[in-house]
N, C-alpha and C positions, 0 to 999 in steps of 0.2 A: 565406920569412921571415915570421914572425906578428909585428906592430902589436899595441902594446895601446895603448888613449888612454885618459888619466885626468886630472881636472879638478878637482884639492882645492888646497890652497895653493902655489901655483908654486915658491919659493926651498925649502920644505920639500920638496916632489915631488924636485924635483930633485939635491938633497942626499942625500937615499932613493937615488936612482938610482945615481947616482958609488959610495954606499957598498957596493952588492951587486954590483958588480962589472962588467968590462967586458958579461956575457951581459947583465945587466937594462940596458946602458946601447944595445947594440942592437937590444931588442925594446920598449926602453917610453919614450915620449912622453909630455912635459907638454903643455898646453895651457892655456892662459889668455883664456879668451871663455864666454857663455853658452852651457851646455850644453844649453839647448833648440837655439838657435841652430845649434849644432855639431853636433847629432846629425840634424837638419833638413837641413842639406846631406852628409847621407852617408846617403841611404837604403839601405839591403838594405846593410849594410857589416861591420856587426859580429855576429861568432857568439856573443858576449856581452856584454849592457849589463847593468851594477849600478847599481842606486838607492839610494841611503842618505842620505838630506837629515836634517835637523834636522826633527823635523816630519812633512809631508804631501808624499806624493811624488805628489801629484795633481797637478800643474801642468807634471811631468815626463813623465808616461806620455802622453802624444800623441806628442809628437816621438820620445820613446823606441822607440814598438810600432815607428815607420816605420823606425829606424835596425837593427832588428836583423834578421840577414839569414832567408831561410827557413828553419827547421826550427831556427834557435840559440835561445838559454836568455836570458829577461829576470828577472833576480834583482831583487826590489823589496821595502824596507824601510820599514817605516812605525815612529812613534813615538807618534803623536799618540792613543794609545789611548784618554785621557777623550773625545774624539770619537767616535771609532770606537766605544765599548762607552757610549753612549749617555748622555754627561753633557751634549753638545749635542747633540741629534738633527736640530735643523735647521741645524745649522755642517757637520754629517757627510754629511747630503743637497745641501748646496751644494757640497761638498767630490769626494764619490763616488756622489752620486745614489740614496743605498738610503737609509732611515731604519733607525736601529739601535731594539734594544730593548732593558733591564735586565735582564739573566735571569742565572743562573748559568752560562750558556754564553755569554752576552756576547762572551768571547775567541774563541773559534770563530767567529761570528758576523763580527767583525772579519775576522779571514780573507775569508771567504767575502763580506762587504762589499767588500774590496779586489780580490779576486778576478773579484767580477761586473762593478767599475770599470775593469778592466784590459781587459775581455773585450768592455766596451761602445768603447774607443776603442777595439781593434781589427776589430771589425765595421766602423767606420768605413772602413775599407780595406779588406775585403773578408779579413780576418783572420779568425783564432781561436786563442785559447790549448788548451792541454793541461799544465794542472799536473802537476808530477812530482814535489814536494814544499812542505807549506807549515806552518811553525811558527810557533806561538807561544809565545815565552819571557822569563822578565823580564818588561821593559818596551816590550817592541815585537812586531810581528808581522812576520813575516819569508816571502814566497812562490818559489819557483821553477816557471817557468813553459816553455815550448815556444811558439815563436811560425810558426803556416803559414799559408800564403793560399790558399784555396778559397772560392769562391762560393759550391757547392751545400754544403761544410761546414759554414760560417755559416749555413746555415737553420737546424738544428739549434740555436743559441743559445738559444732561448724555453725549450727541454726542459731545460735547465741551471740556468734561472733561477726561484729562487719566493718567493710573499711569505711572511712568517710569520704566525700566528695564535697571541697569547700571552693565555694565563686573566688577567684581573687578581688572579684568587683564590686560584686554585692555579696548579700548575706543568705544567699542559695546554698544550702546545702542536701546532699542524697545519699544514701545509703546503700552500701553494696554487700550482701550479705553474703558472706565466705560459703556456706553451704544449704542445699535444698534437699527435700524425700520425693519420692515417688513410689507409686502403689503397685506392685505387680498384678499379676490374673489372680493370682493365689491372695492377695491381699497382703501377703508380706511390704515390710518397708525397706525399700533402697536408697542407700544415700548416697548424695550426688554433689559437684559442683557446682556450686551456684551461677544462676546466666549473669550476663551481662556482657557490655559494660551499661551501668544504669544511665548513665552521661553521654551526651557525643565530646564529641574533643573541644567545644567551644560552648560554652555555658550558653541557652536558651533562652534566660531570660537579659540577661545583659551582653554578652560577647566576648566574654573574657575569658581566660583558661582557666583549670582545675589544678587545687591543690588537693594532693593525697594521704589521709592518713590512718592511722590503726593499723591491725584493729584492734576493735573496742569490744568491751561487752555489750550487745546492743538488746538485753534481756531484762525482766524485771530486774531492777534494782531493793524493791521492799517486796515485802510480806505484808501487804497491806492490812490483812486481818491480824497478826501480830502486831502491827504497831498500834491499831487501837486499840488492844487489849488491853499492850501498855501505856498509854496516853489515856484510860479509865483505870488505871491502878496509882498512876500517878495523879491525876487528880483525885482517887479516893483518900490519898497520903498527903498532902501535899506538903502538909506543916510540918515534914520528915526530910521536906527537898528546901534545903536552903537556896537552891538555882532553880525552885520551882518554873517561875514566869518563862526563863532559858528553854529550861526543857522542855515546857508546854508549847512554847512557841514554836520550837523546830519541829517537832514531835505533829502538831495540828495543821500546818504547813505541805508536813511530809503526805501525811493520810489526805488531801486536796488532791495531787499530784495526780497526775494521768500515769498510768502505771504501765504502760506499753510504750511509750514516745518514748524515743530515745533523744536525748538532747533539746534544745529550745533555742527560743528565736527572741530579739530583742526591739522591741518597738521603735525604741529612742534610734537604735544603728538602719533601723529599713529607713526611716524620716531623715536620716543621713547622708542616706544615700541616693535619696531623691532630690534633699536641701529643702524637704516642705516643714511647715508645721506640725507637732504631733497629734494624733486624735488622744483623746481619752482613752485609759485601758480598758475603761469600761463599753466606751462606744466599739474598740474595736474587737473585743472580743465578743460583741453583740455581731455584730456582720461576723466575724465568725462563725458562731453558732447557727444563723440565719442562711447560714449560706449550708447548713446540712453537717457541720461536722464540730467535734469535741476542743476542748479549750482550757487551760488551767493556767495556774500561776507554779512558780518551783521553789524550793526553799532554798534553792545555790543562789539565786538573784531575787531582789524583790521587782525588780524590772523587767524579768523573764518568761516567754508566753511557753506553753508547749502546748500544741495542738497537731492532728493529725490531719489538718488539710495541706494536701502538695505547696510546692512554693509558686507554681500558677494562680493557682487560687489566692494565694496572699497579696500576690504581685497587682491580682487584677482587683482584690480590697481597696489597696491604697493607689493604684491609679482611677479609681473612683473617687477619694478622700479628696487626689491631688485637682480635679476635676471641679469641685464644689472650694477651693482651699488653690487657687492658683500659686504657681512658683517661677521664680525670676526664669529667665532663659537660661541654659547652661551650655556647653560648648559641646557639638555632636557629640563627639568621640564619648563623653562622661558615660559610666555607667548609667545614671539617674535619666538624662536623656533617651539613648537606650531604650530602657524600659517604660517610659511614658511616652514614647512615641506610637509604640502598640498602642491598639484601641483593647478595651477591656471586653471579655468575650462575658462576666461576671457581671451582673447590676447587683452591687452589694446594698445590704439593706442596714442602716446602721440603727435603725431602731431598736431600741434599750432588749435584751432578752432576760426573759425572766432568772436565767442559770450565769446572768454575765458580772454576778458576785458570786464568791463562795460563800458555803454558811459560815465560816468564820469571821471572811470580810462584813456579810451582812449583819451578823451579832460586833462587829465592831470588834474583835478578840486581836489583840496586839501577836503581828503574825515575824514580825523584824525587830530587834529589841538593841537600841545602841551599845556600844563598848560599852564594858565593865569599868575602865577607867582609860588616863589618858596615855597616849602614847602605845596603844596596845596592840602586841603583836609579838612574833615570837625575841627570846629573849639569847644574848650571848651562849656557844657552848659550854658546858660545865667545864672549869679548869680554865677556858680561855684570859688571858690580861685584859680587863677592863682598860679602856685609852679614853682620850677624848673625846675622840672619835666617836664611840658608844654614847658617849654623852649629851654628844649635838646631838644626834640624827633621836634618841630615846628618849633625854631627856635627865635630868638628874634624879627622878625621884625614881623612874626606873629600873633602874641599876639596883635600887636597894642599899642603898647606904652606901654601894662599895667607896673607897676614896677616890675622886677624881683629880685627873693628874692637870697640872699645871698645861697650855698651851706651852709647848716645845720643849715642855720636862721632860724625861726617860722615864720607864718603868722603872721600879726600884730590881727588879731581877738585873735588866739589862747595865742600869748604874752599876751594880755588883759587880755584875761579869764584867764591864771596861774596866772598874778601879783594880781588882784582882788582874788583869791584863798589865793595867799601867804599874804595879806594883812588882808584878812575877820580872816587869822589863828593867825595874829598875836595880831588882838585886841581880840580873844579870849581865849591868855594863860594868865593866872594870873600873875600878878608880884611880885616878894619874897620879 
């Protein structure tokens, strides 16, 4: 017989229950107590915990790593993304311990932020994860994870983990990985600090300083061969998935992805930063390939490259582009001058490569699908006063019928609370 335990609002839970029938009524339990608590006293117990809080699910991943059994799946949501993609960087480091950074790949980053948070409380135990998928969509990031316990596995963590190294000028970024192995005479493995620094102190290709941050999980993020398992089970069901087209599309996106690259680069910000015109994605991720190295799209942006050529090689791409595609003068000191001032040591070749669609792109397979409706994104906390305020910025339909309140009306709580003020005042002034 399989337990499920689930811990959301008790009288609703259980209402859910009754409705779906006597099977849900012998396989799923409410519970009513703190779920750190609860998962605390049931270690190695369950073959899947989900996290979905309001919020930061940081407060829950200790007791969670301990509760789920070996080899099962910890599914963990987050929402908190102005943290995560770097609107506090120090609210994000007390939170998951990495510092974020502002880049176009920001959303990735997040990932890979929560991912190396997850990885550090289960170290603590003598753990380690194995992601098998991890998105981001909307307005949250969302991970699936594998959780086993090996000792000599866990040394291995350093190799997983690294800081980044972001241009303040350009869109240079380098990776410095926390740790390295080495072989003895014996052929045992020793693990070591990783060298560096990967960067000198003044960015190479434009001259600007380094921003610092993570780290990050800089490891597979998918199970590639799980995800197509399931991207062929869902499309053998599909008439089962009312969010079919959704999930097909992130799902066939996902499986495109270069699965080693960590993070990605965005066309539209390098043409930014030179102030030229942009090439085709298609033209440039043709001189990509052409120039000897790997190239994809990502499903955190549709605008997003990830490839494994250095950012030399990129740099000297588009000062070929900029070369056939001239651009106004800009003032020495710009970053974009800078960098086109080198001569390109790269004769890029932009001619079309056979690999510079994916098969999805080339069968036409819708890979980015618009909002579901309008105004969408996340919605008020549960309990919070609906104001006006909610109104402008979401919209009335929104909100869900709630009542909107007049411009410069009071909440009906707050009305309450002054007229009981102005009443409690007035049975206590004396009368003359």
């Amino acid at each position: 017989m399989i337990k499920v335990a689930i811990n959301p609002s008790v009288e609703a839970c259980r209402r859910n229950i009754k409705f779906n029938g006597s099977v849900a009524c012998s396989k799923v339990e409410s519970h009513l107590a703190d779920a750190r608590v609860y998962m605390l006293t049931h270690p190695k117990e369950f073959d899947v915990v989900d996290l979905d809080p309001y919020g930061s699910p940081s407060v829950f991943l200790d007791s969670a790593i301990q509760s789920v059994a070996d080899g099962g799946m910890l599914m963990c949501t987050a929402t908190d993304m102005a943290v995560l993609c770097g609107g506090n960087g120090e609210v994000c480091y007390s939170k998951y311990g990495s510092y974020p950074l502002r880049g176009k790949y920001c959303h990735e980053m997040a990932l890979r932020i929560l991912l190396a948070c997850i990885e550090s409380h289960a170290n603590r135990y003598k753990r380690y994860i194995e992601p098998v998928l991890s998105v981001q969509m909307d307005f949250y990031v969302r991970v699936f994870v594998r959780i086993y316990t090996s000792a000599s596995a866990m040394k291995s963590t350093p190799l997983k983990l690294s800081y980044v190294y972001q241009c303040i000028g350009c869109d240079s970024f380098h990776l410095q990985p926390v740790g390295r192995t080495a072989s003895n005479k014996n052929n045992s493995v020793r693990y070591l600090p990783g060298f560096g620094p990967v960067v000198p102190q003044l960015c190479s290709d434009c001259g600007k300083k380094f921003n610092m941050g993570g780290p990050i999980w800089s490891g597979r993020i998918h199970d590639q061969e799980w995800v197509n398992s399931i991207l062929g089970e869902v499309k053998s069901m599909k008439d089962r998935y009312p969010a079919y087209d959704r999930i097909s599309a992130v799902l066939t996106t996902i499986s495109e992805e270069l699965p080693d690259v960590p993070l990605f680069l965005s066309l539209h910000n390098l043409c930014s930063t030179l102030k030229c015109t942009s090439p085709s994605a298609v033209m440039f991720r043709s001189a990509v390939i052409n120039a000897g190295y790997r190239v994809s799209g990502t499903h955190v942006n549709p605008l997003g490259l990830k490839t494994d050529a250095p950012m030399d090689v990129i740099w000297d791409i588009m000062r070929c582009w900029v070369k056939n595609h001239p651009v106004k003068a800009q003032l020495p000191d710009q970053p974009g001058s800078v960098i086109l001032a080198k001569e390109p040591t790269l004769q890029a070749n932009f001619a079309r490569a056979v690999a510079s669609l994916s098969k999805a792109q080339a069968k036409k397979v819708a890979r980015f699908l618009p909002n579901p409706e309008k105004h969408w994104g996340p919605k008020p906390r549960a309990g919070r006063q609906i104001t006006s305020k909610h109104i402008s910025l979401l919209g009335a339909e929104a909100v869900n019928g709630h009542l909107s309140l007049e411009d410069g009306e009071e909440p009906d709580a707050k009305r309450q609370k002054t007229e009981d003020t102005t009443q409690k005042t007035e049975d206590a002034t004396p009368s003359s």
